[in-house]
C-alpha positions in Angstrom: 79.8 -0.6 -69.6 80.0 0.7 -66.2 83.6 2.4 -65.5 84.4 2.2 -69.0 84.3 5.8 -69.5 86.5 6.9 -65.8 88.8 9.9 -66.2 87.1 11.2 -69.3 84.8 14.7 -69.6 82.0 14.8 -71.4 79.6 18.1 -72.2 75.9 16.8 -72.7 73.2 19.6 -74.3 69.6 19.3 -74.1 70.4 17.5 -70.6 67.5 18.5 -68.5 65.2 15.8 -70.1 64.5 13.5 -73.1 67.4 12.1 -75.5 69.8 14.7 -73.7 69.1 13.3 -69.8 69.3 9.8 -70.9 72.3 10.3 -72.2 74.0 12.6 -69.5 72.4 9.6 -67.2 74.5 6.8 -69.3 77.7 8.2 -69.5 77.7 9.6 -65.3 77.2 5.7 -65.2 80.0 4.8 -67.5 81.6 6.9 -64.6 82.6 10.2 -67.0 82.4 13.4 -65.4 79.2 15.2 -67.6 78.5 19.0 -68.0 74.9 18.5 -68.2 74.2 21.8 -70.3 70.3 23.4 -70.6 68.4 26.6 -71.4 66.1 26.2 -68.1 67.9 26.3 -64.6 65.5 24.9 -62.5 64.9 21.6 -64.1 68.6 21.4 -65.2 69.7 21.6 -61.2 67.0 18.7 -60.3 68.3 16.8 -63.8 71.8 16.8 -62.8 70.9 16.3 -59.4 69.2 13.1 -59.8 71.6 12.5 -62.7 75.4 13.0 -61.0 76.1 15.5 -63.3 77.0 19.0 -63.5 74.4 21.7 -64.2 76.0 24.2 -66.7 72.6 26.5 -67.9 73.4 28.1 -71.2 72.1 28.7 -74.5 73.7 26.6 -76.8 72.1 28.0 -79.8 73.9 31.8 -79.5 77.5 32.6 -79.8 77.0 34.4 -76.6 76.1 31.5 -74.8 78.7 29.3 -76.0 81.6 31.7 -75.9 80.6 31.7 -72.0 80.1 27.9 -71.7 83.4 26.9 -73.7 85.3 30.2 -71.4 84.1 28.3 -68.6 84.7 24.9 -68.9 88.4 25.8 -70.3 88.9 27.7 -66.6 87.1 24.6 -64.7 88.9 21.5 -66.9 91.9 23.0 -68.2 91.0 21.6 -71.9 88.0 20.9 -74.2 86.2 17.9 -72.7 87.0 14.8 -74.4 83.6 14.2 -75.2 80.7 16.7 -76.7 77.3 15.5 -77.6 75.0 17.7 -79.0 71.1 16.7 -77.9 69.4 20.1 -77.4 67.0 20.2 -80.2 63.4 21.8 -80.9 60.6 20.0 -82.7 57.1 21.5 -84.6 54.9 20.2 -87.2 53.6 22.8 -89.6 52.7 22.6 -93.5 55.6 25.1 -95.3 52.5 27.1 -96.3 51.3 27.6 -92.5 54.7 27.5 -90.5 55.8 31.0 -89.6 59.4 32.4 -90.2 60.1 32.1 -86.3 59.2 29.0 -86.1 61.4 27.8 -88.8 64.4 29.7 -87.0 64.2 28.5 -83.9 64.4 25.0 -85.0 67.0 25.7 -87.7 69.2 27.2 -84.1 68.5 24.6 -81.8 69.3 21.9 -84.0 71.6 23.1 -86.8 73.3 26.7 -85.0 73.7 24.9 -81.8 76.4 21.7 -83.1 78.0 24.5 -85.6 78.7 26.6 -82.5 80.0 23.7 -80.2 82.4 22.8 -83.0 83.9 26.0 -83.6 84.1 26.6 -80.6 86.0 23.3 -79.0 87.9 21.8 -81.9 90.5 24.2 -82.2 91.6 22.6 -78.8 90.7 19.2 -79.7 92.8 19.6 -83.1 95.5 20.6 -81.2 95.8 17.7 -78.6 94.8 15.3 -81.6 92.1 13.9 -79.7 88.2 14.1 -78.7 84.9 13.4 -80.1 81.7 15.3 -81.4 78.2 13.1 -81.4 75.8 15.1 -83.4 71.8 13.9 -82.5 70.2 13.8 -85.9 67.4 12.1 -86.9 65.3 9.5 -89.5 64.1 13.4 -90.5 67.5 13.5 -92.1 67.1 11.7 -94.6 63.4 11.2 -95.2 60.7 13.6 -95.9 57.8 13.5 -94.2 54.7 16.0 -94.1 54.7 18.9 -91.9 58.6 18.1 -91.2 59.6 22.0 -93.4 61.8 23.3 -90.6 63.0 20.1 -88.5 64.3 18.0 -91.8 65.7 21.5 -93.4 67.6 21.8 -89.9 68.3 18.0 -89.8 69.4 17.3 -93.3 71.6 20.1 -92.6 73.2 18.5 -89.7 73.9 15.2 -91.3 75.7 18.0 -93.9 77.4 19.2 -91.3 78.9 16.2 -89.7 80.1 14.7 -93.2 82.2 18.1 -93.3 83.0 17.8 -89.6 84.0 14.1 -90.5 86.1 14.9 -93.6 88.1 17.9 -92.2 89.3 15.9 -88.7 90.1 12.5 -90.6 93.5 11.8 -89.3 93.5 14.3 -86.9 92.6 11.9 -83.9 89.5 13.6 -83.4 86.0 11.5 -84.0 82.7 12.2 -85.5 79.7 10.2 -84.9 76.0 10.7 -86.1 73.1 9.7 -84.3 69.5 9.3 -86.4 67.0 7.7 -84.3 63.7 7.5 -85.6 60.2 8.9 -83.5 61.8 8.6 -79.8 59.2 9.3 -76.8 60.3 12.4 -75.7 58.5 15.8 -74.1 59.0 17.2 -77.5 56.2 15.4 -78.8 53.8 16.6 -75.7 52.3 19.5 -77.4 51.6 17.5 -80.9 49.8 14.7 -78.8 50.7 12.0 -81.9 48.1 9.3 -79.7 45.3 11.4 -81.6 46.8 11.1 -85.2 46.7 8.5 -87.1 49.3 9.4 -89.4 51.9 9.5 -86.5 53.7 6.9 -84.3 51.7 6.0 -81.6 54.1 7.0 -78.3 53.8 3.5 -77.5 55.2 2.3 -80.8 58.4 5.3 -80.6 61.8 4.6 -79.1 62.9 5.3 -75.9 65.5 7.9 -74.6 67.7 5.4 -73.1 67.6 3.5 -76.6 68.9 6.5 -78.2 71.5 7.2 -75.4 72.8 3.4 -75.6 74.0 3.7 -79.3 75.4 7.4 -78.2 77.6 4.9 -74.9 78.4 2.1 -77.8 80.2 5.3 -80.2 82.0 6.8 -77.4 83.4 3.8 -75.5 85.0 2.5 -78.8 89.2 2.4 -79.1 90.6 5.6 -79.8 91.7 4.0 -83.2 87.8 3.3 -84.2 85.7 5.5 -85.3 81.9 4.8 -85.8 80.8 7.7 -88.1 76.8 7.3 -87.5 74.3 4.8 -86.1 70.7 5.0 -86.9 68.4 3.9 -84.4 64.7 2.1 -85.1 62.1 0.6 -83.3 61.9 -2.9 -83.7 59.0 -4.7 -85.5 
């Protein structure tokens, strides 16, 4: 799909590795010009870098952060970019009886805050040219239970909630909503857990890849205007 995305903006979060690099990586490709938006400087600069993107650092999950990042795209673009995906996410297992209050809240911000703050904040300008596109990462936590999943399916359940809304409020509007739900994807989320020594997780082996998840992201956004592809779930094969 390589020029298919030429002329158009896109703000990627979560860029500086996983889901969100492969991504940012796909669309540069697609030849869009990419914000590539993370929390960490350092490997943000080498991401975009490598990438051809744009290191923005910021804190997606504060109203701080994004009141800065939307003031200073709007100064450097003119406009809301045509394209937002939200990939910045955090990921711990934990029984609800052993998970600790902060843990619960700093995935419930990363992955539920962080797309609620990106919308508020850009689709006011997006209403009002009748056109863009949010692409909310969700996951196979969404809409299964699985143990030890308290805070990430509370936070991802919610964002499937949250895109439905998101979906029914721009319908007709000209702007799009699309839901990604991969299932386990080999990311450096999963480095701490070490799921190769449990047998009651995905072997990494057996998981997704990044770029898997960023392909189906590249299919929603490279669709006519006039189609909209309101979610995709991604799965291994086999």
């Amino acid at each position: 799909m390589a020029g298919e995305l030429q002329g158009r903006t896109a703000l990627v979060t979560g860029a500086s590795r996983g889901i969100g690099l492969a991504v940012a990586r796909e669309l540069v490709e697609a030849r869009a010009w990419v914000a590539m938006v993370a929390r960490t400087p350092e490997p943000l600069a080498h991401a975009a870098q490598d990438v051809g993107g744009h290191a923005i650092p910021a804190d997606v999950s504060t109203t701080e952060g994004v009141h800065t990042l939307a003031t200073y795209l709007g100064e450097l673009l003119g406009d809301a970019p045509d394209l937002i995906v939200s990939a910045a996410g955090a990921f711990s297992l934990a029984r609800l009886d052993e998970a600790s209050p902060q843990e619960f809240a700093a995935q419930i911000d990363a992955n539920l805050r962080g797309p609620f703050l990106l919308m508020r904040a850009f689709l006011p300008a997006m209403l009002r040219r009748r056109a863009g596109h949010f692409v909310t990462i969700g996951s196979v936590a969404g809409r299964a239970a699985f143990p030890e999943n308290g805070a990430y399916a509370a936070s991802k359940f919610g964002v499937r909630g949250l895109h439905e809304v998101l979906r029914a409020e721009v319908r007709g509007t000209g702007v799009r909503a699309t839901l990604i739900e991969p299932a386990a994807t080999d990311t450096p989320l999963w480095d701490p857990i070490d799921p190769d020594a449990r047998p009651d997780l995905p072997s990494r082996a057996s998981m997704l890849r990044p770029r898997d998840v960023a392909r189906a992201v590249l299919f929603a956004a490279t669709q006519p205007p006039g189609v909209q592809v309101s979610s995709i779930a991604v799965e291994a094969a086999g």
